[in-house]
Structures are given as structure tokens and as C-alpha cells.
C-alpha positions in Angstrom: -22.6 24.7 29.3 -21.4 21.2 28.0 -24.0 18.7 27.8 -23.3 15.0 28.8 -23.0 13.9 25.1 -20.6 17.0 24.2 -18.5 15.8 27.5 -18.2 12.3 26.0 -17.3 13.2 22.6 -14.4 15.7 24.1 -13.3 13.3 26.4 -12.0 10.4 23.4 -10.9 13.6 20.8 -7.7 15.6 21.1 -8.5 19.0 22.3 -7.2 20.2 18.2 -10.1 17.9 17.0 -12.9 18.9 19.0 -12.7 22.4 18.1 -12.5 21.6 14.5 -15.9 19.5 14.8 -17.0 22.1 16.5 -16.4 24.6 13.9 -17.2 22.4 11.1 -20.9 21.5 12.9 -21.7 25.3 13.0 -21.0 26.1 9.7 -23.1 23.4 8.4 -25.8 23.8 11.3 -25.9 20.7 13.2 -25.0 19.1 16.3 -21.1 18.0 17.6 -22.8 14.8 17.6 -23.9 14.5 14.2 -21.2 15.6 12.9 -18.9 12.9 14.6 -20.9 10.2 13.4 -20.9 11.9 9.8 -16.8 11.9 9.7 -16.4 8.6 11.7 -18.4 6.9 8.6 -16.7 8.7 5.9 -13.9 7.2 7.6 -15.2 3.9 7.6 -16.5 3.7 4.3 -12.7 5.5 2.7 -11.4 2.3 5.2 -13.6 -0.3 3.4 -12.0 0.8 0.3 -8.8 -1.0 -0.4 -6.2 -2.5 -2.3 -5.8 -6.5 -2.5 -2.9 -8.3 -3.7 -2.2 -12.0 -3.2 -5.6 -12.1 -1.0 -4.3 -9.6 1.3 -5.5 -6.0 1.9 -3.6 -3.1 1.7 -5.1 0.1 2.9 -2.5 2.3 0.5 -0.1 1.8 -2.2 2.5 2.8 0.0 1.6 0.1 2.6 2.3 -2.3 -1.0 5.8 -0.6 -1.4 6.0 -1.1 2.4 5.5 -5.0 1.9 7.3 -5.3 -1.5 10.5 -4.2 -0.4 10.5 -6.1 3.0 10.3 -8.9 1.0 12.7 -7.7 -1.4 15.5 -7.0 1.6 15.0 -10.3 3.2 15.4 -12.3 0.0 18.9 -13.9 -0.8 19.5 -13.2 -3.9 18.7 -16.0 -6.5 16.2 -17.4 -4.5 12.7 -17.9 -6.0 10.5 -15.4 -4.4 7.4 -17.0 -3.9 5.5 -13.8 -2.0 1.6 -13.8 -3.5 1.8 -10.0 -3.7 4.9 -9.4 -5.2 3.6 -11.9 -7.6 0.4 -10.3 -7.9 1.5 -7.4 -8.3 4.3 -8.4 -11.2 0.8 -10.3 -12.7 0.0 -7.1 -14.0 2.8 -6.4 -16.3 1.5 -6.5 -19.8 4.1 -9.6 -21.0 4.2 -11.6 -17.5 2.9 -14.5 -19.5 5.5 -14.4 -22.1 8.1 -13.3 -19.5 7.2 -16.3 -17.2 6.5 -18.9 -19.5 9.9 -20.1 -20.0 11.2 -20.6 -16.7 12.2 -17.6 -16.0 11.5 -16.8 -11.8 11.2 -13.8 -9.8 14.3 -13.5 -7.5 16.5 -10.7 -6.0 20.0 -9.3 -7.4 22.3 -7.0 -5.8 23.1 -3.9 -8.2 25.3 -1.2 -8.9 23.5 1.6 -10.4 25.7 4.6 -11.9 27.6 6.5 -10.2 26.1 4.8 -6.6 28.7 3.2 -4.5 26.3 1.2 -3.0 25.1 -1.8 -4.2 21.6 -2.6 -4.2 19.2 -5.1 -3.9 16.4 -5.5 -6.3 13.7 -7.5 -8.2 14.6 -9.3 -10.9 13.5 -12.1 -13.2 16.0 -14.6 -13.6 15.9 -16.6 -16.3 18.5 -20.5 -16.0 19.7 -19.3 -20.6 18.7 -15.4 -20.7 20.0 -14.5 -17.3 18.9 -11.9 -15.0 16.1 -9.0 -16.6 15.4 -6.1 -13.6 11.7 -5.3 -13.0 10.5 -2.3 -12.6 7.6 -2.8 -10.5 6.9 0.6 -9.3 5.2 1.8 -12.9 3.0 -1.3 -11.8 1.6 0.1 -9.0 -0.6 3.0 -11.1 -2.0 -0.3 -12.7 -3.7 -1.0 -9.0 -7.4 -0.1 -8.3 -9.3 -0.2 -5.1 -12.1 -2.5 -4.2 -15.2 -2.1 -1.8 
């Protein structure tokens, strides 16, 4: 017979769920209860934990790829891209300070690449004497380290 407390924790899980709490709470011998409260703040706490570029907050690196190429599709190409995470993020390349210190500027360029017929658009540092450099700032993104 379902208690009140049960009947409240079914009501706001999918039916899938509550089984699987229900299982998991018998194999470790505690109450439904408990173990909602156990998983809600392992939740939390794997929540807490996240990525932050530019002073923003990114929950996954994916949600950063997510971002960086919005940006990246709604840039015209050869204008300055002045995002503070795709900044951050290029901060971490070992030579940004070398790269960056002679004008150079983060932009967009569209590019054919092999045998693609389409052209693409992608990050580049543009530089007014050197010309355009691509970035590659997807081997960046292992750099990245989660904080509490």
C-alpha cells in the first residue's frame, strides 16, 4: 500500500523513474525517499560543477561548441569578433600572446576545404601584413577544466 510520501514522489517522476528508484532503494536498503534526495543532490552538486568562459557558465563543453559556433555563423566575415568566450577560450592557446600582439584580430573567413563544395565559415586570426591564420579551437577545449 503506497504511503503519502511514496504518492508524492510518483506523482512528479515518470513512471520509468520511479521504478528505477525503487529498485535502486532496495538494493541498497533504504527508503524511496532517501534515495530521491541522495540522486537529487548528486545532481546538484555534478550541476554546481561547471565550465566558465568570459564570466559565463557553461554546464558542458558541448554547450561551449554550442555558443562558439553561433557566434561564428552570425559573424560577417572580417569583422573583429569581440565575444568574451570565444576569446577566452582562444586565451588558452599556448602563443595567443605572440599571436595577438601585433595586431592581429579574431574574425571569421569563409573556406573551401578539399574536396567540399561548400564553403565554410570559420575562425580565423586576421592579421592587416600576414593575412588570414585559421584557428583550431577545438584542440582548445581539452585545455578547459571545471570549477565548483
Amino acid at each position: 500500500m503506497p504511503t503519502k510520501k511514496r504518492a508524492r514522489i510518483q506523482a512528479y517522476l515518470e513512471p520509468e523513474l520511479a521504478e528505477i528508484i525503487r529498485r535502486r532503494a532496495e538494493e541498497e536498503d533504504r527508503p524511496e525517499s532517501r534515495e530521491v534526495t541522495r540522486l537529487v543532490q548528486l545532481g546538484l552538486a555534478a550541476d554546481a560543477q561547471c565550465y566558465v568562459l568570459g564570466g559565463r557558465s557553461f554546464r558542458t563543453k558541448a554547450d561551449i561548441q554550442t555558443h562558439i559556433r553561433q557566434v561564428r555563423q552570425t559573424t560577417p566575415p572580417g569583422t573583429p569578433i569581440s565575444d568574451e568566450v570565444v576569446l577566452g577560450l582562444l586565451s588558452l592557446h599556448p602563443d595567443w600572446e605572440d599571436l595577438t600582439s601585433t595586431g592581429a584580430f579574431v574574425t571569421t573567413a569563409i573556406r573551401h576545404r578539399g574536396t567540399q563544395q561548400t564553403p565554410v565559415s570559420e575562425l580565423v586570426l586576421a592579421h592587416p601584413e600576414h593575412g588570414v591564420r585559421d584557428l583550431n579551437w577545438g584542440k582548445l577545449l581539452p585545455l578547459l577544466s571545471r570549477t565548483a
